[in-house]
C-alpha positions in Angstrom: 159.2 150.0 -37.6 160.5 150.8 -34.2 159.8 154.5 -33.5 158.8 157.1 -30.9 154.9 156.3 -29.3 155.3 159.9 -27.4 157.4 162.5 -25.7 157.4 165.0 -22.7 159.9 167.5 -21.4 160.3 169.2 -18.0 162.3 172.7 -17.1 162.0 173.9 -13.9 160.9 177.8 -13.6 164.3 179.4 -12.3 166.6 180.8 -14.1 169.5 183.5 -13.7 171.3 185.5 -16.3 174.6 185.0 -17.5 175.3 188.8 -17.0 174.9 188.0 -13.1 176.9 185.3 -12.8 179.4 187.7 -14.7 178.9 190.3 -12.0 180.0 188.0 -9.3 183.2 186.8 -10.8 184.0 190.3 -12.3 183.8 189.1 -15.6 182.7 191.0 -18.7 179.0 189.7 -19.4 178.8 190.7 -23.0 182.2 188.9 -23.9 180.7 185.8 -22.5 177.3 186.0 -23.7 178.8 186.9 -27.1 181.7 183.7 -27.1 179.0 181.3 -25.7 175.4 182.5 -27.4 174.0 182.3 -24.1 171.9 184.5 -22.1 170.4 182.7 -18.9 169.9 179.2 -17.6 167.6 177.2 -15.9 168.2 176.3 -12.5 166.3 173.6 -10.2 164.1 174.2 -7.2 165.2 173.5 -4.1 163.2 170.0 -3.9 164.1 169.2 -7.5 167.1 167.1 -8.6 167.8 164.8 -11.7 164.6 162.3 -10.5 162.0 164.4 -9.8 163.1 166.2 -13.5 162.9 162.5 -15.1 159.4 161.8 -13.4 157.8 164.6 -14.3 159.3 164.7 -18.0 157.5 161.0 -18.2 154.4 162.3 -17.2 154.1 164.6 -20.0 154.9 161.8 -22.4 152.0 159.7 -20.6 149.8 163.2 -20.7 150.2 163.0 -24.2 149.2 159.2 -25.2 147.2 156.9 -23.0 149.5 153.9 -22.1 149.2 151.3 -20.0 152.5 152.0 -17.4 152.0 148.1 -17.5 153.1 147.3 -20.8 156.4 149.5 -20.3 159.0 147.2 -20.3 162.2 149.3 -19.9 162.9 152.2 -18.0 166.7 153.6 -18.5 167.5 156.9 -17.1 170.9 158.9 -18.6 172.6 161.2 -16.2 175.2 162.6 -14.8 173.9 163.9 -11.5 172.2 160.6 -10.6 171.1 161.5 -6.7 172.5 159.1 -6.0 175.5 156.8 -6.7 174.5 153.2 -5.2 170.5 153.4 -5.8 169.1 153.8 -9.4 166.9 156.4 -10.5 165.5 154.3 -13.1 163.6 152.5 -10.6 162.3 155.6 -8.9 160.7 156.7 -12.3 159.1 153.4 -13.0 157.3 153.1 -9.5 156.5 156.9 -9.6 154.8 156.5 -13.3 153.0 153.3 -12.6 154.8 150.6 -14.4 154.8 147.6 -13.1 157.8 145.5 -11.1 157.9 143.5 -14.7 160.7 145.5 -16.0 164.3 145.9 -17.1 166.0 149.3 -15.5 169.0 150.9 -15.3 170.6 154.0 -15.2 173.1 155.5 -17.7 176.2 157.4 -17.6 177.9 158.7 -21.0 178.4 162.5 -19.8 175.5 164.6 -22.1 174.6 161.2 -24.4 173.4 158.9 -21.8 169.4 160.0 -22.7 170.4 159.1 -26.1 172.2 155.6 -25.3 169.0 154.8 -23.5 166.9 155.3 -27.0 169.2 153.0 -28.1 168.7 150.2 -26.2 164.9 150.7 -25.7 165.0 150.7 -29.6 166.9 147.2 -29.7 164.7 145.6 -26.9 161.5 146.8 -29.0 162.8 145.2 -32.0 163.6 142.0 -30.4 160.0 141.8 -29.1 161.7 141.7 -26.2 159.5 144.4 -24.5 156.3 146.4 -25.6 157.4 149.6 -24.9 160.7 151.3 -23.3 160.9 154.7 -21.2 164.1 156.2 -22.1 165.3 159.5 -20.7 167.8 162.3 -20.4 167.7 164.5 -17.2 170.6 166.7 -15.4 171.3 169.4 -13.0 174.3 169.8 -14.4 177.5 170.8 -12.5 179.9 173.7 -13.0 182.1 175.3 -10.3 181.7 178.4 -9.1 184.1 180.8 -11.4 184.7 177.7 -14.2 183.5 178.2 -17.6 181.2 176.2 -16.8 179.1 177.5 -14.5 177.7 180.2 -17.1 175.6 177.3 -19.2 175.1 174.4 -16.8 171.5 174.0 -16.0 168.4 171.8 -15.4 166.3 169.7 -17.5 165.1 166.5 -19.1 163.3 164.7 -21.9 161.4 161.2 -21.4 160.6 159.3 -24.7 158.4 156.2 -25.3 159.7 153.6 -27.8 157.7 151.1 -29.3 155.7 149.8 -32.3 152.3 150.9 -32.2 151.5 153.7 -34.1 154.8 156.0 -33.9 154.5 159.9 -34.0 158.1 159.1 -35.7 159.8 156.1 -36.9 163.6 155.7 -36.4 164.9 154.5 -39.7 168.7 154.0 -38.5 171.1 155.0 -35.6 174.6 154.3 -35.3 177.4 155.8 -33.0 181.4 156.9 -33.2 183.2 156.6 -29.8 187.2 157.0 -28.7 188.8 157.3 -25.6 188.9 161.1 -25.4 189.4 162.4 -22.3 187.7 166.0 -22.8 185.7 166.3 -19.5 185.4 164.1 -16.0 184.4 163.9 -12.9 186.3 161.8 -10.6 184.1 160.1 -7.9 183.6 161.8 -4.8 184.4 165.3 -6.5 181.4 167.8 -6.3 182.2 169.5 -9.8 183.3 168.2 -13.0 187.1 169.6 -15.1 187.4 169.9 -18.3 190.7 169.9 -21.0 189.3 173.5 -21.9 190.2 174.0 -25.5 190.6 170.4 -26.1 186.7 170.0 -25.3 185.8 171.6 -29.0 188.2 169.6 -31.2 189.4 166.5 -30.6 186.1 166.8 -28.5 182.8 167.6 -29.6 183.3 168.3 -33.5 185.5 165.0 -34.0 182.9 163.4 -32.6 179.5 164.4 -33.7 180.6 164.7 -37.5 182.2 161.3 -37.0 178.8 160.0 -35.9 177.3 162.2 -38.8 179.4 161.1 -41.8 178.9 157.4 -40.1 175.2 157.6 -40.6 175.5 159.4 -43.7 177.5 156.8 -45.2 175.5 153.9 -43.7 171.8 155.3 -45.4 173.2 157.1 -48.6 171.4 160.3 -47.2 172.9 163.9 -46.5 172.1 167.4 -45.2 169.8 168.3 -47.8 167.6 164.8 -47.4 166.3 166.3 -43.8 163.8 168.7 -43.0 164.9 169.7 -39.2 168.7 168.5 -38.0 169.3 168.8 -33.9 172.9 168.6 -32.4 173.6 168.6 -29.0 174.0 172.5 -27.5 176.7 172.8 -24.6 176.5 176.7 -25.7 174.8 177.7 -28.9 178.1 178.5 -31.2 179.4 174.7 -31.4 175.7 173.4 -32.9 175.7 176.2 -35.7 179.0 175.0 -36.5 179.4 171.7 -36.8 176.0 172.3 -38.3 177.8 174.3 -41.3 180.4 171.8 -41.7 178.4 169.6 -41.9 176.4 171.0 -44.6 172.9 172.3 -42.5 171.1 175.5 -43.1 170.5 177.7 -39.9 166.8 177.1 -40.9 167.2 173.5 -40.7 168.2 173.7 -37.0 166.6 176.9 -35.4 163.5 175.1 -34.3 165.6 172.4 -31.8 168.0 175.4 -31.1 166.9 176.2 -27.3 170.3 176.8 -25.0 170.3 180.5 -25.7 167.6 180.8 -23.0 167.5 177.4 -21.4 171.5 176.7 -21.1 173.4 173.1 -21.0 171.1 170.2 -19.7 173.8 168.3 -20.5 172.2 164.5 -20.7 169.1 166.6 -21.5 170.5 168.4 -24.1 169.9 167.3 -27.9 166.7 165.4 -26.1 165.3 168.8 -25.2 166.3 169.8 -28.7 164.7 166.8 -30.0 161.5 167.6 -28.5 161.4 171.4 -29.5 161.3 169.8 -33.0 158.8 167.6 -32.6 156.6 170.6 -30.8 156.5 172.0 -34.5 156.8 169.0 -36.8 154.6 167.6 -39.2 153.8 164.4 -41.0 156.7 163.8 -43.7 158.6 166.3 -41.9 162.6 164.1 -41.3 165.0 164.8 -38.3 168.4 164.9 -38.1 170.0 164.0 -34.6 173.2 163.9 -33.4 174.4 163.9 -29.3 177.7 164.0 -28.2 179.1 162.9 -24.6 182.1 163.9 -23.4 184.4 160.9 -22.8 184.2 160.8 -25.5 181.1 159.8 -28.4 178.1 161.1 -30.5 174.8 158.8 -31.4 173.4 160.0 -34.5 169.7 159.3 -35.8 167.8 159.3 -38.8 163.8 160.0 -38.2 160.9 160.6 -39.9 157.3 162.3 -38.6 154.7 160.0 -39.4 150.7 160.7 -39.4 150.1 159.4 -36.1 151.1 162.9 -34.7 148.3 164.0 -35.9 145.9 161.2 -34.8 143.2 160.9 -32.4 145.7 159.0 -30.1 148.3 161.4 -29.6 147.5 165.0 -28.4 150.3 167.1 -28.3 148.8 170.2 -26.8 147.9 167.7 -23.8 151.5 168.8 -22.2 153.1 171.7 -22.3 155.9 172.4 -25.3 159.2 173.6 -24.6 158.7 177.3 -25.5 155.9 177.2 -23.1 158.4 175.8 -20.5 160.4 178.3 -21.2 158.1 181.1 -20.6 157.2 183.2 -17.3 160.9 182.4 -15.9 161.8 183.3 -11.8 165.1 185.2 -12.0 167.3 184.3 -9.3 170.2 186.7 -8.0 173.3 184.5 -7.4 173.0 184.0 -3.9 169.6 183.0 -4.0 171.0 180.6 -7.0 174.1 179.5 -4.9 171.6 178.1 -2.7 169.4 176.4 -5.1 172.7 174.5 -6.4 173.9 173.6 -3.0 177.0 175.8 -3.2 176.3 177.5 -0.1 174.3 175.2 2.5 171.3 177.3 4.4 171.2 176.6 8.3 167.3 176.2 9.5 
């Protein structure tokens, strides 16, 4: 069975409160914290972008399980702050985590479900015996105008996970997707920040999406809400996740663990990744997962996995990188001119 070899996450060490972002626009901080379930976000260092997030989120993974970088096949990098838009990160990753020229890589764009596309295909090359292993990843600094809704969540982050056969800390039984045309949120090229249909982005949006994806792969395996241990759902604030969760028919116990945007924010392609990982921080063999991502555009890829022993075995050490609660710990608060900065919104002259 095809399934995950090892995982890593990366969160840079800044963050700023939603209440100060509030203070700046003149907004009331405890309606917004209150409508959005969020308190602070992380924001990237000054030298730290979508790239460096993706290489160093690899490295964990590799910290975790000794691989050959030689026998990585794949590398596919989803984004949607690529640094840049005619040279791929994908390649940058690769050469910066060893693997050899010897590869397929690309990078990915489906708004906040291109890190989950990528599992995707890594899983279908794998199975093919196409490749031995596949790197696939979800990293952003995400975008939001200064004074848009979205500025209060959009943050910094990423997930890299290995896919392959030998020995998987968790197989993937079965994915499938539900996509339509749904212009909820874009970003023309050229443009600096990304617009949204504002109340459209919920419904048709995110809920259509990620309970059509749900339903799909309920349907397609004969299992439900009740058949999984943990269930993880992407988190562009942390009220839409406990929703769809309860339509869907998920306990708040059943996603609490993979529940991190209260203090982290929207990683957007890093998102239900991230989420992912939080999961497996805590998981334990026979322990299933539930995992649904949604992209704006508009789509959710749902999965169906199950922990196996191997996370557990001599070859995998998880304490060998850090978790995502200890990523989130010992935070840098910025004030917002120190974070407009940091985001490029203003432009220091040396």
């Amino acid at each position: 069975m095809v399934g995950i070899i090892t995982y890593g996450v990366y969160i840079p060490r800044y963050r700023i409160k939603v209440e100060e972002i509030a203070r700046v626009w003149g907004a009331n901080a405890a309606d917004i914290t209150g409508g959005l379930g969020v308190f602070e976000k992380s924001v990237p260092d000054l030298d730290e972008d979508a790239a460096t997030i993706a290489v160093e989120a690899a490295r964990n993974a590799l910290l975790r399980r000794t691989i050959d970088p030689g026998d990585i096949g794949a590398v596919y990098v989803g984004s949607e702050s690529h640094p840049y838009a005619v040279k791929p990160t994908a390649c940058t990753v690769g050469e910066a985590i060893g693997a050899t020229p010897n590869m397929t890589a690309a990078d990915y764009e489906f708004a906040c479900k291109a890190g989950t596309a990528a599992i995707q295909t890594c899983m279908g090359l794998v199975k093919s015996k196409m490749i031995t292993y596949g790197l696939a990843i979800g990293s952003d600094v995400s975008q939001g105008a200064p004074s848009d809704a979205l500025e209060y969540t959009a943050a910094a982050g990423g997930a890299a996970f290995l896919i392959g056969r030998d020995d998987p800390i968790a197989t993937i039984h079965h994915t499938c997707s539900f996509t339509t045309d749904t212009p909820d949120f874009w970003r023309r090229d050229g443009q600096d920040y990304p617009r949204h249909g504002g109340r459209f982005t919920g419904d048709p949006g995110y809920f259509k999406h990620v309970e059509g994806a749900s339903r799909l792969l309920f349907e397609q395996t004969g299992k439900s809400p009740k058949d999984f241990t943990y269930a993880v759902f992407h988190q562009p604030n942390a009220k839409f996740p406990q929703k769809v969760a309860k339509n869907l028919g998920f306990t708040k116990d059943q996603i609490k663990p993979g529940l991190v945007v209260p203090t982290l924010g929207n990683t957007y392609s890093g998102a239900s990744p991230i989420g992912l990982a939080a999961t497996f921080d805590i998981a334990q063999p026979g322990n299933t997962i539930f995992v649904c991502s949604f992209g704006s555009g508009a789509g959710g890829d749902a999965f169906d996995i199950e922990v196996t022993d191997a996370i557990h075995s001599d070859k995998f050490r998880r304490d060998a990188a850090p978790s995502v609660r200890q990523l989130l710990k010992n935070p840098i608060y910025l004030d917002y001119a120190r974070y407009a900065v940091h985001k490029g919104k203003i432009v220091m002259q040396l």
